[in-house]
C-alpha positions in Angstrom: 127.4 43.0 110.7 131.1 42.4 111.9 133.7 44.5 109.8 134.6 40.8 109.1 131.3 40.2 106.8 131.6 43.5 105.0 135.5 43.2 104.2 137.7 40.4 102.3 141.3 40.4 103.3 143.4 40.1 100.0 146.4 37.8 99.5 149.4 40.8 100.9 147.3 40.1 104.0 145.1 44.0 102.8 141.8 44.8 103.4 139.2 45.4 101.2 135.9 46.7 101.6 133.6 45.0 99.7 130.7 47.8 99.2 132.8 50.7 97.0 131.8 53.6 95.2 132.5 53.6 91.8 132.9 57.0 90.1 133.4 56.2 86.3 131.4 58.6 84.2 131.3 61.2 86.7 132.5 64.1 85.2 135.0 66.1 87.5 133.3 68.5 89.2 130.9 69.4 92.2 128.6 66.5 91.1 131.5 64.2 91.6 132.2 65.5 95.2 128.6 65.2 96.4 128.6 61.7 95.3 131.9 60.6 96.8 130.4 62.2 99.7 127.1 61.0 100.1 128.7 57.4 99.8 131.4 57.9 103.0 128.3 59.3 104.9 125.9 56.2 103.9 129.1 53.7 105.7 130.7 53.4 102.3 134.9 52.9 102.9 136.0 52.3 99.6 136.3 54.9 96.6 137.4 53.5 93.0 138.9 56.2 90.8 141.4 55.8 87.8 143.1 58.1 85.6 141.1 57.3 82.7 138.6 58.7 84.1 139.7 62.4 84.7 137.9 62.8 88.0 140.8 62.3 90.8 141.4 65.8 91.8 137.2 65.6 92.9 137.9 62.2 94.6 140.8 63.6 96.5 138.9 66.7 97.2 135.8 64.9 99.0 138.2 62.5 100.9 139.8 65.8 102.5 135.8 67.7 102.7 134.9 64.5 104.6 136.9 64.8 107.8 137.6 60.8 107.6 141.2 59.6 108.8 142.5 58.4 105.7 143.1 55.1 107.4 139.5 55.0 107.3 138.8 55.2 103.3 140.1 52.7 101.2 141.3 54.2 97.7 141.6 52.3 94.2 142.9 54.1 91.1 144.1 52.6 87.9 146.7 52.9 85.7 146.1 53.8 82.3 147.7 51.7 80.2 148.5 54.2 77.2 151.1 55.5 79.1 154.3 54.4 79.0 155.1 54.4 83.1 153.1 53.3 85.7 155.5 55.2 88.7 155.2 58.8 87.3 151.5 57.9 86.5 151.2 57.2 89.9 152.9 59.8 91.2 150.4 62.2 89.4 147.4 60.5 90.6 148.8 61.1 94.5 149.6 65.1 93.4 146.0 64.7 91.9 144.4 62.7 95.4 146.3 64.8 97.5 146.9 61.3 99.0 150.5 59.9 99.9 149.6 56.6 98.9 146.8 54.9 97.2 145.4 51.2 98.9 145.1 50.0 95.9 146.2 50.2 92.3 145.8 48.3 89.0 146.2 47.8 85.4 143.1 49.0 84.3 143.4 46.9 81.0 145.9 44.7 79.5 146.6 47.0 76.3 150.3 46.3 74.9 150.0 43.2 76.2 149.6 42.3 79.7 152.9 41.7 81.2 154.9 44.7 80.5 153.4 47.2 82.7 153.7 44.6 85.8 157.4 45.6 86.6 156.2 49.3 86.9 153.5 48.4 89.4 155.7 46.4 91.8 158.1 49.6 91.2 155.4 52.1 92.4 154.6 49.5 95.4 158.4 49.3 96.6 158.1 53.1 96.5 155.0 53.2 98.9 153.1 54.7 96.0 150.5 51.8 96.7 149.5 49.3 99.2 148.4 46.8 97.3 148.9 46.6 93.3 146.2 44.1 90.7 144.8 44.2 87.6 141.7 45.0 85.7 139.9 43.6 83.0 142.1 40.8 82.6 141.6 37.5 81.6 142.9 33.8 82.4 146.0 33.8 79.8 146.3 36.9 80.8 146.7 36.3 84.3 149.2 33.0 83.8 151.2 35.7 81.6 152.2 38.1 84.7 152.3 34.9 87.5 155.1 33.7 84.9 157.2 37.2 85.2 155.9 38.8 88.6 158.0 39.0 92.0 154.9 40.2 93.6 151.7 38.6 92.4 148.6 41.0 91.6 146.2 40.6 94.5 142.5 41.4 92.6 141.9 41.0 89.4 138.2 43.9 88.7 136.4 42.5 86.2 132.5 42.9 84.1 131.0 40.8 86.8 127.0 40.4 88.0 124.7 37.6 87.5 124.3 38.0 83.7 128.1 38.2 83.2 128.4 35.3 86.1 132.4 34.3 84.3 132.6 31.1 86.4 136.1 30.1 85.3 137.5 33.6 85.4 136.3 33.2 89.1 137.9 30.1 90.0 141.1 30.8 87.9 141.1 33.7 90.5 140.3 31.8 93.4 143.0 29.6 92.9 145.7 32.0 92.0 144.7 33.7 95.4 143.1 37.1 93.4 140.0 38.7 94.4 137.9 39.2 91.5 136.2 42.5 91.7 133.1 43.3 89.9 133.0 46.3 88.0 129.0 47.3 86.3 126.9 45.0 88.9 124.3 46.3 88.1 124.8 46.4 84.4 125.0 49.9 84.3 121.2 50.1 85.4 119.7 47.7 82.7 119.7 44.7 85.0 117.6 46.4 87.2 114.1 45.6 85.6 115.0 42.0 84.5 111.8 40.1 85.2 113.5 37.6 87.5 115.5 40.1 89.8 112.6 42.5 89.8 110.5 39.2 91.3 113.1 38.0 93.9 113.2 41.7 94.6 109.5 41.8 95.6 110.1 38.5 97.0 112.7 39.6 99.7 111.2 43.1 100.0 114.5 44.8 98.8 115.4 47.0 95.7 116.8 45.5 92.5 119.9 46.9 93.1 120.4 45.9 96.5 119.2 42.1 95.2 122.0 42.0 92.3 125.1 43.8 94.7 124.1 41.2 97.0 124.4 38.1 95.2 128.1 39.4 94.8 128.6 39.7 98.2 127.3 36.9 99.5 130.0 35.1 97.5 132.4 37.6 99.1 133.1 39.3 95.9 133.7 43.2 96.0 130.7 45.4 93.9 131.5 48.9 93.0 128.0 50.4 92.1 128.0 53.5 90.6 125.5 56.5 91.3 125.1 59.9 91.7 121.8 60.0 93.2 122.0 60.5 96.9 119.1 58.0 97.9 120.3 55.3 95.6 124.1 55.6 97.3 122.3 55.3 100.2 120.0 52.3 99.1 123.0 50.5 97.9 124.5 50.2 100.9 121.8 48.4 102.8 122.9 44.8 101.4 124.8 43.3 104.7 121.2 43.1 106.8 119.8 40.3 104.9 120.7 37.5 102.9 119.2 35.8 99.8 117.9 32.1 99.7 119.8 29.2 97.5 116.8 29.3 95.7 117.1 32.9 94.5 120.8 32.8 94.1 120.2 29.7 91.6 117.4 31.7 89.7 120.3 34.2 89.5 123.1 32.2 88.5 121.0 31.2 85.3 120.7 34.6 84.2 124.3 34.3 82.9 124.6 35.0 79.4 128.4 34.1 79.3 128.9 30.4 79.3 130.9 30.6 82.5 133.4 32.1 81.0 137.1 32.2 81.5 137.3 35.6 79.5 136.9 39.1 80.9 135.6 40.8 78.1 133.4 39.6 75.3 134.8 42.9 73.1 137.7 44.7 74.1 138.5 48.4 73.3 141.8 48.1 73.2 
């Protein structure tokens, strides 16, 4: 595969790898570090983090344990929007990374509303604190709301995404407004995995469940962040840019939506 089939260039002209390691869940730790690193050895380039999650300082400390050039490693963390300032949050996240800059940071939910955290985030960009600055979990009003009041437009917007939660119009709201949607829990958190119809088109093209749902995302160049901490399953999950599925099977998939097509990212919010 060409760097050009495993990457989707985002609207301030970024890069982003669309295989990533997501670590929510992970407690900080040793277990955390082994699975950060497991995931740069399988050809993984992008790491997902947020401060919500409490497990930066093991992020940052497999990034250094790797030997990568941090030019090689693409790095998302979130804000968390119960704070009151996304520039010092940021600023603790680099202490936290050991990083100087992140390539990618967002609102990781539109709590307070979702507009008034958006000046903070194009602060914390002019500052160099991040390459590239988006949102999470953010729906179509939602995203209208910050176009209306933004001087630099969010560039991905990382949402509930996989063939069950296929949000059509949440898609091509994005697509339009020149955002990557990013799909967050592609693999359900592991209950999509022994659906009857992925398990069969599974069989069928002689591949894992796993690598079957993380690659009906990225056929459609939309960027998975699978989350494990088994070292054979990072591994497996990276083996989706050597084949591709049929229409026929990415039909069967689309179907599985349970959503309507919808335009929201959420069907409850905890916020």
């Amino acid at each position: 595969m060409t760097a050009d089939e495993m990457t989707r260039v985002l609207a301030d002209g970024n890069t982003l790898p669309l295989l990533g390691l997501g670590v929510w869940q992970v407690p900080d730790g040793r277990g955390c570090v082994d699975a950060v690193l497991w995931a740069l050895e399988a050809g993984y380039r992008h790491i997902d983090t947020a401060q919500a999650y409490r497990n930066e300082a093991s992020v940052g400390k497999a990034l250094k344990e790797s030997g990568l050039a941090r030019d090689e490693v693409f790095v998302t963390t979130k804000f968390f929007p119960r704070g009151d300032d996304p520039v010092r949050a940021a600023e603790e996240s680099l202490r936290k990374l050991g990083l100087d800059q992140v390539d990618l940071y967002l609102v990781h939910w539109p709590q307070g509303g979702p507009t008034w955290a958006w000046p903070g985030m194009e602060r914390a960009a002019e500052l160099g604190y991040a390459r590239s600055i988006g949102v999470s979990n953010f729906d179509e009003a939602e995203l209208a709301s910050v176009a209306e009041i933004a001087t630099r437009m969010p560039v991905a917007n990382q949402v509930d995404f996989s063939p069950f939660s296929f949000r059509r119009a949440l898609h091509d709201t994005c697509e339009k407004m020149n955002i990557a949607l990013e799909a967050y829990s592609p693999l359900g958190t592991g209950r999509h995995l022994t659906d009857a119809t992925v398990a069969a088109i599974a069989t069928e093209a002689g591949r894992t469940p796993a690598q079957v749902l993380l690659r009906w995302a990225v056929q459609r160049g939309i960027p998975v962040i699978p989350k494990s901490v088994n070292r054979e399953r990072i591994r497996q999950n990276a083996q989706i840019f050597d084949f591709e599925l049929p229409a026929e099977a990415m039909a069967r998939l689309d179907a599985l939506d349970l959503t309507g097509g919808t335009g929201s990212a959420r069907e409850g919010k905890w916020w």
